[in-house]
C-alpha positions, 0 to 999 in steps of 0.5 A: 025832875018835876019840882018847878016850884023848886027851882027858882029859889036854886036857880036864884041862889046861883044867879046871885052869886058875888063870883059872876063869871058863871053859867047855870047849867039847869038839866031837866031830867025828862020832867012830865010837866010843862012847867019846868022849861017855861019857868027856866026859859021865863028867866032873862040872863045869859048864863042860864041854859036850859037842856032836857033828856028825852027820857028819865035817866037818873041823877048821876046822867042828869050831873054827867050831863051838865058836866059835859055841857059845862065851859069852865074850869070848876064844876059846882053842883046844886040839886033843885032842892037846895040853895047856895049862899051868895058867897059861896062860890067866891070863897071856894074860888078863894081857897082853890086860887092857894091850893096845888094841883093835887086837890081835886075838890073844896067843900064848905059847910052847910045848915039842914032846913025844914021845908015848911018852918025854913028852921035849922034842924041840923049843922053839918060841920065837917073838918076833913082835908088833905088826904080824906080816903080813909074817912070815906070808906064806911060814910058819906063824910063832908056833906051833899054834892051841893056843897062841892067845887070840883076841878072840870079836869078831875071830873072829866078823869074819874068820868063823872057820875056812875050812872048804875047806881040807884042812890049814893052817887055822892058819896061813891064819886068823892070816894073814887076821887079822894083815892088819888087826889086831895079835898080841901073845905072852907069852914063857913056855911055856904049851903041851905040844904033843904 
């Protein structure tokens, strides 16, 4: 929403991913600047697309959105402000290929970055898989929605985002999930969160 010189350093870190078989789905969240769309449609390859509310809806409509709008079996999320490293989704992929259908999410690790030095300020480390329920209930316990892989089927069940809530739509999501399935992690920094 209104960050275009956000974006394509997030969209370039999706673009670049070794797993290629993707589409990059960037929702618009009813920006009031022009520049969003032109920059995202300047962008020449065919897994972009490009889709804009008509009015401001918030960041869980913006990720129901795109979810809605997603063809293959594995939701990745990534906010403008934030960037994937370029094996990310391919050592997800690699972990999910070996777990059974009672997990519903990967996770990886992700570094806190500075916007204005680019300097680590943070390490977010999380070791929680299997059943991860009881460890939600009073936090947000294995990072921001950027570092999740999600089953497309798990997503459309538990009916993605709740779109009432203001702020915390993270962690209320993983919550609801890890009440009845599991999450697994790779422990590799896959993430710059900004």
């Amino acid at each position: 929403y209104n960050r275009p010189d956000l974006l394509p350093r997030a969209i370039n870190s999706v673009l670049n991913q070794t797993f290629d078989n993707l589409e990059c789905i960037v929702v618009d969240d009813c920006s009031p600047d022009s520049e969003t769309k032109t920059l995202v449609q300047s962008i020449d390859d065919e897994r972009l697309r490009y889709i804009r509310h008509d009015k401001n809806r918030g960041l869980s409509a913006a990720r129901n959105t795109g979810i809605e709008c997603a063809q293959g079996n594995y939701i990745a999320l990534l906010d403008d402000d934030d960037e994937w490293l370029m094996t990310k989704l391919e050592r997800q992929l690699e972990l999910f290929d070996n777990l059974s259908d009672d997990y519903a999410a990967v996770y990886c690790w992700m570094n806190y970055y500075s916007d204005n030095q680019n300097k680590i300020i943070e390490k977010y480390r999380p070791e929680l898989k299997g059943d991860i329920f009881g460890n939600t209930l009073d936090a947000q316990p294995i990072g921001s929605g950027s570092t999740l892989l999600i089953r497309r089927t798990v997503a459309e069940e538990f009916d993605g985002f709740d779109e009432s809530l203001p702020r915390g739509v993270d962690g209320d999501f993983i919550r609801r999930v890890s009440q009845e399935y599991k999450f697994d992690y790779v422990p590799e920094v896959l993430v710059r969160y900004y």
